[in-house]
Backbone as numpy.savetxt, mean C-alpha at the origin, in Angstrom:
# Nx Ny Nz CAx CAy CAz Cx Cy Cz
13.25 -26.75 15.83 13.19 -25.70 14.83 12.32 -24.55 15.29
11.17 -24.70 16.07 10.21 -23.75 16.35 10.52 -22.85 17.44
11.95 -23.55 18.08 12.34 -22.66 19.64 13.09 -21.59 18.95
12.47 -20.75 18.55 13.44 -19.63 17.68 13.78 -18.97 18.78
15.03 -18.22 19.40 15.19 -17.03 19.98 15.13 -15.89 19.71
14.89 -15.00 20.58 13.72 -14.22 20.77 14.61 -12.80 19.96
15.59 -13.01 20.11 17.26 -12.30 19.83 16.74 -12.08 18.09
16.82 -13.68 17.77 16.49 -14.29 16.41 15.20 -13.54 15.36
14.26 -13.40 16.25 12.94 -13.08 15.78 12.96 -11.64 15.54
13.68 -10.57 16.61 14.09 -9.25 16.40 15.11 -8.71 15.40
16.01 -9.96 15.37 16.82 -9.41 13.84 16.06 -9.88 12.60
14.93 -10.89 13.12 14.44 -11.39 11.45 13.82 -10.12 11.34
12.93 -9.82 12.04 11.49 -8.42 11.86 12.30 -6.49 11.36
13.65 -6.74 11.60 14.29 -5.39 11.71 15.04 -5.27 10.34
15.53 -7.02 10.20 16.17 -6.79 8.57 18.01 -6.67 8.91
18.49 -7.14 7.47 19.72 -7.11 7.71 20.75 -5.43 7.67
21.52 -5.12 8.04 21.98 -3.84 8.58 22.02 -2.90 6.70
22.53 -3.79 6.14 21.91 -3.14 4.94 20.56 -2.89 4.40
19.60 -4.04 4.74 18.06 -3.27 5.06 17.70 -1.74 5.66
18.50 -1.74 6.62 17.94 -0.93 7.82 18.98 0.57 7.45
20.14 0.34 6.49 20.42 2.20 5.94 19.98 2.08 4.88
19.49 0.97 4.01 18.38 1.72 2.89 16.99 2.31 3.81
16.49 1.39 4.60 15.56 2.28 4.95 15.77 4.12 5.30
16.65 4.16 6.36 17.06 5.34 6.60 16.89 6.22 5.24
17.87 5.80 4.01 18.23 6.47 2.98 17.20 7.05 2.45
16.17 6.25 2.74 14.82 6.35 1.63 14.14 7.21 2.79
13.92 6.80 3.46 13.34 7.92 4.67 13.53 9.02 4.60
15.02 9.84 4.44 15.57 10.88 4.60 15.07 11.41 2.94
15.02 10.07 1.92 14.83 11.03 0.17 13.46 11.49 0.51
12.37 10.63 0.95 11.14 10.73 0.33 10.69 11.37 1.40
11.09 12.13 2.71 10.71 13.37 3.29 10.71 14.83 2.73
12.15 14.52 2.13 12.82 15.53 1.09 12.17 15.54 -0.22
11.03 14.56 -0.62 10.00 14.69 -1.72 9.18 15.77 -1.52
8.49 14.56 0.11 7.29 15.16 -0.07 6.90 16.72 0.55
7.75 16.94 1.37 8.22 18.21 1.63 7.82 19.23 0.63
8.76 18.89 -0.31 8.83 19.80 -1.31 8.14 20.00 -2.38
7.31 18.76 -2.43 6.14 18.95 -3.50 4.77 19.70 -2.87
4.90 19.22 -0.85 3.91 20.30 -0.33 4.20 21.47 -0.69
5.64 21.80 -0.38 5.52 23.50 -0.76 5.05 23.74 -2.07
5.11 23.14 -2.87 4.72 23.83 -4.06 3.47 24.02 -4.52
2.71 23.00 -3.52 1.20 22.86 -4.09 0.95 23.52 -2.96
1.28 24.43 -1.99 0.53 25.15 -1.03 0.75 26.66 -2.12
1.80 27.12 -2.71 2.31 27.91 -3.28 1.55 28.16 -4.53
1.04 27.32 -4.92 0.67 26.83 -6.48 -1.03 26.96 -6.96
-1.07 26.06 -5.72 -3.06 25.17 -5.66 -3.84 26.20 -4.67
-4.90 27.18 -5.11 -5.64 27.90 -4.39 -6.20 27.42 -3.47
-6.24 28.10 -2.05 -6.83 27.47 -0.78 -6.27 25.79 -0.56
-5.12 25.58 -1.20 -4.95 24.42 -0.78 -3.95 24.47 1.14
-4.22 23.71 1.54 -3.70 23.58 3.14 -2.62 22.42 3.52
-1.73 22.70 4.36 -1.25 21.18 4.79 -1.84 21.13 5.77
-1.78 19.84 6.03 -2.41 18.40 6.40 -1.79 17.63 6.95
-0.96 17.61 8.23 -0.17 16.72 9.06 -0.55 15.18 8.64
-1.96 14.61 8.73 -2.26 13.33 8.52 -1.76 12.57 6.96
-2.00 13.73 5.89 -1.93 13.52 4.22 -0.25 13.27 4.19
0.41 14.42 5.04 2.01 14.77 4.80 2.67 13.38 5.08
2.16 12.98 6.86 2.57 11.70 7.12 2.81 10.58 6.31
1.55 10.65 6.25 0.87 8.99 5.36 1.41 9.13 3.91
1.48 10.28 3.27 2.38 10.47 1.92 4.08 10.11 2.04
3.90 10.57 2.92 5.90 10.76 3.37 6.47 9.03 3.50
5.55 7.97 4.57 5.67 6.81 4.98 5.21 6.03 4.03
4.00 6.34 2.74 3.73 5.50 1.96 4.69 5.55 0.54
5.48 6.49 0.59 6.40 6.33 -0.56 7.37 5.52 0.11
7.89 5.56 1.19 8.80 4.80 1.72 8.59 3.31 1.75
7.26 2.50 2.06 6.44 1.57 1.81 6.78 0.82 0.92
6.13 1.38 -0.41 6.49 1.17 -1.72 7.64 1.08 -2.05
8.53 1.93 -1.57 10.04 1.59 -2.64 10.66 0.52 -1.67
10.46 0.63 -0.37 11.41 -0.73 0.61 10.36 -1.83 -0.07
8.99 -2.23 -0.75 8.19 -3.12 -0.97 8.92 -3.73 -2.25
9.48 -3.06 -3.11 10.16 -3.36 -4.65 11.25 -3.66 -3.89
12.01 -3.45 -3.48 13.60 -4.27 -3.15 13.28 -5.45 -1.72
12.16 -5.67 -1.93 11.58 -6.57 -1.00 12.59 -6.82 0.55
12.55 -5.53 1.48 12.88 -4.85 2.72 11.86 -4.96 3.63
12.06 -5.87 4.32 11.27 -6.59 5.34 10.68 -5.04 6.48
11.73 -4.16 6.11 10.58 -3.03 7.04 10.39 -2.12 6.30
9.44 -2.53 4.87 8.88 -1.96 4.10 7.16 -1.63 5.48
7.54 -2.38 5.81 5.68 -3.18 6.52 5.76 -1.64 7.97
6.50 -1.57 8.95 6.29 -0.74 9.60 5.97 0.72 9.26
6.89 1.10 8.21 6.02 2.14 7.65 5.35 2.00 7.02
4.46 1.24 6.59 3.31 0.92 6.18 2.28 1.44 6.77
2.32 0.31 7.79 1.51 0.73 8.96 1.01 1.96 9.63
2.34 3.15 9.10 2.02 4.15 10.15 1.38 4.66 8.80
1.52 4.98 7.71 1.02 5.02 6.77 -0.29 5.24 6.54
-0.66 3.91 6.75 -2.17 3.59 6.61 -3.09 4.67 7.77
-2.34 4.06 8.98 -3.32 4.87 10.44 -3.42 6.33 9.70
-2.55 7.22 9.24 -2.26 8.59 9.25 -3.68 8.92 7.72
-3.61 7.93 6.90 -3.60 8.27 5.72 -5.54 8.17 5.98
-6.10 7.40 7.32 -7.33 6.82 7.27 -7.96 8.30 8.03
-7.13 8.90 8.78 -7.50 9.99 9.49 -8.12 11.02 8.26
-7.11 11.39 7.05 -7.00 12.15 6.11 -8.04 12.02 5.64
-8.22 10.40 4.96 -9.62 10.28 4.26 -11.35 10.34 5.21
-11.12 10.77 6.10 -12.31 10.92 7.04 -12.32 12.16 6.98
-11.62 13.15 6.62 -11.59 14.28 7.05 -12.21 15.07 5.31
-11.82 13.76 4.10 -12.31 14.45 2.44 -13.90 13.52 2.43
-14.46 12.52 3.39 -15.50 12.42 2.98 -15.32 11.21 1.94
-14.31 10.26 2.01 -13.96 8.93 1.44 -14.02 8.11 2.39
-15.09 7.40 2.92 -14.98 6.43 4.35 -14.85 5.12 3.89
-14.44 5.05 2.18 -14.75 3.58 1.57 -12.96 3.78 2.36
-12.00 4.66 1.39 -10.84 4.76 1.72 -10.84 4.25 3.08
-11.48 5.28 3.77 -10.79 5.49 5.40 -10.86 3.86 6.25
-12.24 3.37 6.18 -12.32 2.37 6.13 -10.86 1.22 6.06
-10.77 1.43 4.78 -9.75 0.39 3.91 -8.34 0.57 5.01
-7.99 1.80 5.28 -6.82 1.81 5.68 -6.72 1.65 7.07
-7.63 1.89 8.27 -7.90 1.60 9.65 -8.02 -0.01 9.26
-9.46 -0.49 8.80 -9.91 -1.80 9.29 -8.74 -3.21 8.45
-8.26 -2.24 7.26 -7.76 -3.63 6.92 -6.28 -3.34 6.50
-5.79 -2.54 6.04 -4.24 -2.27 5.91 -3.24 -2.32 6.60
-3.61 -1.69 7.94 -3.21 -1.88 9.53 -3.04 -3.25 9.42
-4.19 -3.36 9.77 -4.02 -5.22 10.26 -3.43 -6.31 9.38
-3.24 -6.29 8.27 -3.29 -6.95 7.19 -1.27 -6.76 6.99
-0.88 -5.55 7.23 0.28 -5.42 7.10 1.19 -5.27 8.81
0.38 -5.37 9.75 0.87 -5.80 10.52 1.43 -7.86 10.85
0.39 -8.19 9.71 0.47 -10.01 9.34 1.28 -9.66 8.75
1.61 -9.46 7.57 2.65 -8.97 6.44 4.25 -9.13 7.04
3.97 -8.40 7.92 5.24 -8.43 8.33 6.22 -9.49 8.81
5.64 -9.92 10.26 6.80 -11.70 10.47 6.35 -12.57 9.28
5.19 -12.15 8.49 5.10 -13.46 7.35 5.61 -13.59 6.07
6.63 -11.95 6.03 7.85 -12.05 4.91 9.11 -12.80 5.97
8.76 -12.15 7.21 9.98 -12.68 8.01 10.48 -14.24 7.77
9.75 -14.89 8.22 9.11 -16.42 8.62 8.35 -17.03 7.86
7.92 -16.93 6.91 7.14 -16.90 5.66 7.37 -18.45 5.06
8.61 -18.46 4.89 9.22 -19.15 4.32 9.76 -20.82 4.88
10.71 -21.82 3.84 10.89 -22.89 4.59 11.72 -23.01 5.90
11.39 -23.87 6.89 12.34 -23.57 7.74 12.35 -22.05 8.75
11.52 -21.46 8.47 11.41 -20.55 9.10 11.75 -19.10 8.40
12.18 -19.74 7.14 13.59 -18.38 6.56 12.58 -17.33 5.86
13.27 -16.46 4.96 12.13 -15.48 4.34 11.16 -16.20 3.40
10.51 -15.45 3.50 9.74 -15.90 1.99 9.65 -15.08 1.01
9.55 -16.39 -0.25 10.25 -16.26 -1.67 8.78 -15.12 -2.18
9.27 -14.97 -3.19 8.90 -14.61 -4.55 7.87 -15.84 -5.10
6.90 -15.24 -5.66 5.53 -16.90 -5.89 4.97 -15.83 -6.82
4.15 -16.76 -7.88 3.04 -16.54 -8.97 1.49 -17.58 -8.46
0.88 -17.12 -8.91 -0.69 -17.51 -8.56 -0.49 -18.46 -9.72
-1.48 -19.53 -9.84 -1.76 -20.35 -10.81 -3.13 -19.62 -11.50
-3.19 -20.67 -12.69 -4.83 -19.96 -12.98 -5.70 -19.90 -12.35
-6.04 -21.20 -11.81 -7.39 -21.05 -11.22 -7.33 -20.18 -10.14
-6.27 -19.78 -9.45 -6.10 -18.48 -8.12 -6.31 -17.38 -8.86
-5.97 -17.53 -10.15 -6.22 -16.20 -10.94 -7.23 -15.28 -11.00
-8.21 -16.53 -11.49 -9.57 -16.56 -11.39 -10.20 -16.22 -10.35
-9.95 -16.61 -9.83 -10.65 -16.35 -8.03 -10.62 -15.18 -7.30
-8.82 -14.62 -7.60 -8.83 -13.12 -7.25 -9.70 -12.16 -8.06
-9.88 -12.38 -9.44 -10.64 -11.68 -10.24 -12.48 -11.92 -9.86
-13.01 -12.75 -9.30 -13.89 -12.92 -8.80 -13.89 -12.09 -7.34
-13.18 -12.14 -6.83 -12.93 -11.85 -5.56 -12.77 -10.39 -5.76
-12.52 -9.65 -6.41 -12.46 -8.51 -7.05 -13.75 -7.39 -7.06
-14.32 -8.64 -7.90 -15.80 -7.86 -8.54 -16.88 -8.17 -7.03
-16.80 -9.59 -6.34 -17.67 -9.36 -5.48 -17.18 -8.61 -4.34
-16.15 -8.22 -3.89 -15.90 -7.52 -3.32 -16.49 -5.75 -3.44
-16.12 -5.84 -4.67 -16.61 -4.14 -4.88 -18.37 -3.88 -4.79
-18.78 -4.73 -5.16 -20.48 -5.04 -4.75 -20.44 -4.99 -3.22
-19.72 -5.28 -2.69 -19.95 -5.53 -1.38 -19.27 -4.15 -0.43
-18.67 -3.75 -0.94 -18.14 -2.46 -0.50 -19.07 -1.12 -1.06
-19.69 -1.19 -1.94 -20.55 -0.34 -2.58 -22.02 -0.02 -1.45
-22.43 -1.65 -1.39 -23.35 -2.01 -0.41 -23.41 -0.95 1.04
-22.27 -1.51 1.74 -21.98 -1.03 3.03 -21.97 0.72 2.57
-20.84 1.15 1.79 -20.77 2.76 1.53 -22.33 3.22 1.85
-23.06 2.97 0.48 -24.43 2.95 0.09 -25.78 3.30 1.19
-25.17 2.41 2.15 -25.80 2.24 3.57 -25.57 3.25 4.70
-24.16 3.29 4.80 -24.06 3.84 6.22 -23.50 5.02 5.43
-22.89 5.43 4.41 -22.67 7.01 3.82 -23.39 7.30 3.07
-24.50 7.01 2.27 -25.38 7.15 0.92 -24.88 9.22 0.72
-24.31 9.74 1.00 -23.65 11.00 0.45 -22.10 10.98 0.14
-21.41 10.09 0.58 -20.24 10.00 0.11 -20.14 10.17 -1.83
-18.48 10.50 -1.53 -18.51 10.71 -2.52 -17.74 9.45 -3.69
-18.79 9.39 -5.09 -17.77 8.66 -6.23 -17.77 7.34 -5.41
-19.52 6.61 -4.63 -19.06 4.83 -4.37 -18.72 4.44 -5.46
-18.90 4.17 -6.36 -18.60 2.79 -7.40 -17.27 2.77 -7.51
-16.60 3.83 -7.49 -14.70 3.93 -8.16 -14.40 3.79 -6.39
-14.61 4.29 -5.75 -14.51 4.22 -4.27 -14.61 2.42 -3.77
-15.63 2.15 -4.12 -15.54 0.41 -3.72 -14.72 -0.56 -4.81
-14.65 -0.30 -6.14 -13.68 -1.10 -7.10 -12.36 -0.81 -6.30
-11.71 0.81 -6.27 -10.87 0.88 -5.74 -10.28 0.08 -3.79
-10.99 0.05 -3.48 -11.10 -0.74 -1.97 -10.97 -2.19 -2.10
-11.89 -2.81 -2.71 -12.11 -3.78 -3.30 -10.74 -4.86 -4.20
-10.44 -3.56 -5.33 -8.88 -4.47 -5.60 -7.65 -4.14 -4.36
-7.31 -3.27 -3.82 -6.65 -2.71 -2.78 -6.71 -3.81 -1.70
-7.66 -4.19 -1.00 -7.93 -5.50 -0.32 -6.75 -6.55 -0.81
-7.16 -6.72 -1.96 -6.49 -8.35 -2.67 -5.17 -8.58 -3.11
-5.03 -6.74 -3.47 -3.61 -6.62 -3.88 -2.99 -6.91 -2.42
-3.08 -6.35 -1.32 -2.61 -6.19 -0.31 -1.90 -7.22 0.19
-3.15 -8.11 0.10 -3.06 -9.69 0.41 -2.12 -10.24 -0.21
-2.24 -9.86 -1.59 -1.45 -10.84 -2.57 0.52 -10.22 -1.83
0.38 -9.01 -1.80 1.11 -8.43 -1.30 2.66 -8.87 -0.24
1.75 -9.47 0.88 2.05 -9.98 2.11 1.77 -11.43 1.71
1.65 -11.71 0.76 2.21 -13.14 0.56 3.87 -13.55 -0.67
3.75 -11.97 -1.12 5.12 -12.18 -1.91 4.66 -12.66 -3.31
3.24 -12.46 -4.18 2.67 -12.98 -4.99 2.85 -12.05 -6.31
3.73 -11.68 -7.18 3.97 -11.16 -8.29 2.47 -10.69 -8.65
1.25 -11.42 -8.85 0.26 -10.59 -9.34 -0.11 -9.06 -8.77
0.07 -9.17 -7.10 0.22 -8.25 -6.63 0.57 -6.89 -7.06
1.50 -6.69 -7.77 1.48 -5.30 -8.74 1.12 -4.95 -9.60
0.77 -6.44 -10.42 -0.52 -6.02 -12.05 -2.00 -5.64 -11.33
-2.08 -6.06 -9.71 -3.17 -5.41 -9.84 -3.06 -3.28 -9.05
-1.68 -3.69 -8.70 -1.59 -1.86 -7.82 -1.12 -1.29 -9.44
-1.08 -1.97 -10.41 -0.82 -1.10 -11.63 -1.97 -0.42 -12.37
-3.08 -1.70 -12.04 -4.18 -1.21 -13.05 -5.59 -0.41 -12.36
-6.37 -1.42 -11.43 -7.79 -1.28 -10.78 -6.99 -0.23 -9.51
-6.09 -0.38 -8.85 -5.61 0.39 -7.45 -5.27 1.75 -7.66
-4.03 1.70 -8.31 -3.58 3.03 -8.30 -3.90 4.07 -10.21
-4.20 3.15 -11.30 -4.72 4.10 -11.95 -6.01 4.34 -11.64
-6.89 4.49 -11.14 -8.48 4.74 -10.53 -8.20 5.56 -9.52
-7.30 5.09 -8.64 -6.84 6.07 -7.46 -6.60 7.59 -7.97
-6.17 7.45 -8.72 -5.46 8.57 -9.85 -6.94 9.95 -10.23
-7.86 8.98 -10.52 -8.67 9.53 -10.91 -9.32 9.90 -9.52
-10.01 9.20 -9.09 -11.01 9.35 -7.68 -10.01 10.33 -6.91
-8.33 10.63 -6.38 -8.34 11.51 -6.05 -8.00 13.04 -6.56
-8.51 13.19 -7.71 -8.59 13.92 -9.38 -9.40 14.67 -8.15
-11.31 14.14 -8.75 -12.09 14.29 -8.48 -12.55 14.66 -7.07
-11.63 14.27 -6.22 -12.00 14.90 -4.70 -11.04 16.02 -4.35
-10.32 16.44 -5.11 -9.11 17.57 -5.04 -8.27 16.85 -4.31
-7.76 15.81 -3.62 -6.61 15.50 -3.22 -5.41 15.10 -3.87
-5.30 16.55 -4.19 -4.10 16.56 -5.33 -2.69 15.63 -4.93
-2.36 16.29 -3.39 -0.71 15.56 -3.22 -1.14 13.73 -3.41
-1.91 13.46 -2.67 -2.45 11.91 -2.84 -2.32 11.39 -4.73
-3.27 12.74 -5.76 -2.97 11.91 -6.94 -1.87 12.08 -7.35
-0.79 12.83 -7.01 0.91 12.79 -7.56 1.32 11.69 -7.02
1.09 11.43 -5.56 1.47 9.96 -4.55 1.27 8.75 -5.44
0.04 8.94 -6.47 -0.60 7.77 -6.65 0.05 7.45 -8.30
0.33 8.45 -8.57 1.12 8.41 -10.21 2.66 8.03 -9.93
3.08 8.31 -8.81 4.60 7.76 -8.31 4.45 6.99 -8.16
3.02 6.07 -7.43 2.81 4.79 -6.84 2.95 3.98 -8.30
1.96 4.49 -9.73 2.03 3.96 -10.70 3.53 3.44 -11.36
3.87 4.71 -11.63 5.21 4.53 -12.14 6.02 3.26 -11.37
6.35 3.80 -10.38 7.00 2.37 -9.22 6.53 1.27 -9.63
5.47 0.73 -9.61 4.50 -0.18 -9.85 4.98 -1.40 -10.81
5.71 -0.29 -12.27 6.02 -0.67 -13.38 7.36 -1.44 -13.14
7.86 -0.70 -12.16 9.51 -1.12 -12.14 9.65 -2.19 -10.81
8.56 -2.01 -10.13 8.39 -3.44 -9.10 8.22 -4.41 -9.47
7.18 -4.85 -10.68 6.84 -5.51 -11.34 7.90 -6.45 -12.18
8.89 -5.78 -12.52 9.89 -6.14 -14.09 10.59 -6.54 -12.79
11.03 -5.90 -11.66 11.95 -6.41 -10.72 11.81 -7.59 -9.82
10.23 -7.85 -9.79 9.78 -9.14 -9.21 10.29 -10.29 -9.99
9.66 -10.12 -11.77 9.92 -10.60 -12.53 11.16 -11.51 -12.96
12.15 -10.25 -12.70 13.59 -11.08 -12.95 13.87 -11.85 -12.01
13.45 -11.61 -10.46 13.94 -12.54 -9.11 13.02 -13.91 -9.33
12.11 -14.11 -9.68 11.25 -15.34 -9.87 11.91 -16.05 -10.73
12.42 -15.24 -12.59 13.32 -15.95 -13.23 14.93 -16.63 -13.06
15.30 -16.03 -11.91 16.50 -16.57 -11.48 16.61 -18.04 -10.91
């Protein structure tokens, strides 16, 4: 069972040919988003600038998200580029909790993500759709709060001028777990990018003017809602 060919492992990681023109499809919409919502906020928002790194990482993280809800095994590569582009951006507004988050652990975390929707599963096959029990419940919610103590800490330390730690490390902090929960195919996973991730995100990038990021992050919301109900029904089947 374990002598997989190598043939084998490249069509599991790439997805089935209908995977791979939704990706395209979505590629080609959500360029054609974000495109056009830059123009308007360069047009619109005083002294606002584009941002090759923001455009990227906006452009690849909507793509992310919507291949992540129809659960599209190369939701994860653009992810990835995602994250790298999006960590540059946040180094550049003075969020190193962010920047941090998306170099040291998103990268890596969704580079696992990836053969482990592949292969995930029994036998080698994908992997399913799963709910946490309580007591995991519990634990992520612990895992939560000490996390953000612990991200506050480090900020605190090596940035003590950064901006907005406390919403900066909660936000990092659930982002971590969701991630995780994420790349394991775990339905909680979006009650938490619904609530602590992306409505806070919402706000924190309010407050730092990264406007295209908080429209990103209210699309991220919205989505969120309809990933959720869509997880929902595949678990009930």
């Amino acid at each position: 069972m374990r002598n997989i060919r190598i043939e084998t492992v490249v069509e599991k990681l790439i997805g089935t040919k209908s995977e791979l023109l939704e990706s395209l499809k979505i590629a080609a919409l959500m360029f054609a988003v974000t495109a056009i919502y830059k123009t308007i906020s360069i047009n619109l928002i005083s002294g606002y600038e584009l941002n090759i790194y923001e455009f990227v990482g906006t452009w690849t993280g909507l793509i992310c998200v919507w291949l992540s809800r129809t659960t599209n095994i190369l939701a994860w590569p653009f992810g990835i580029i995602s994250s790298i582009s999006l960590g540059v951006f946040f180094s550049q507004i003075g969020l190193p909790g962010q920047q941090w988050l998306n170099w040291i652990y998103f990268t890596i975390i969704q580079i696992w993500s990836w053969p482990h929707w592949a292969f995930g599963g029994a036998e080698l096959s994908r992997l399913p759709i799963t709910k946490l029990n309580f007591p995991k419940r519990i634990f992520t919610l612990l895992a939560i709060i000490t996390g953000t103590v612990l991200v506050y800490m480090l900020i605190n330390y090596f940035a003590p001028t950064s901006s907005y730690p406390w919403l900066d490390s909660l936000v990092v902090a659930a982002s971590v777990v969701a991630q995780y929960l994420l790349g394991r195919k775990k339905i909680e996973a979006w009650v938490l990018w619904l609530g602590p991730v992306n409505l806070l995100s919402i706000i924190l990038f309010f407050l730092t003017g990264a406007y295209t990021l908080m429209v990103l992050y209210i699309a991220f919301f919205i989505h969120a809602v309809f990933a959720l109900k869509t997880w929902s029904k595949e678990i009930e089947k």
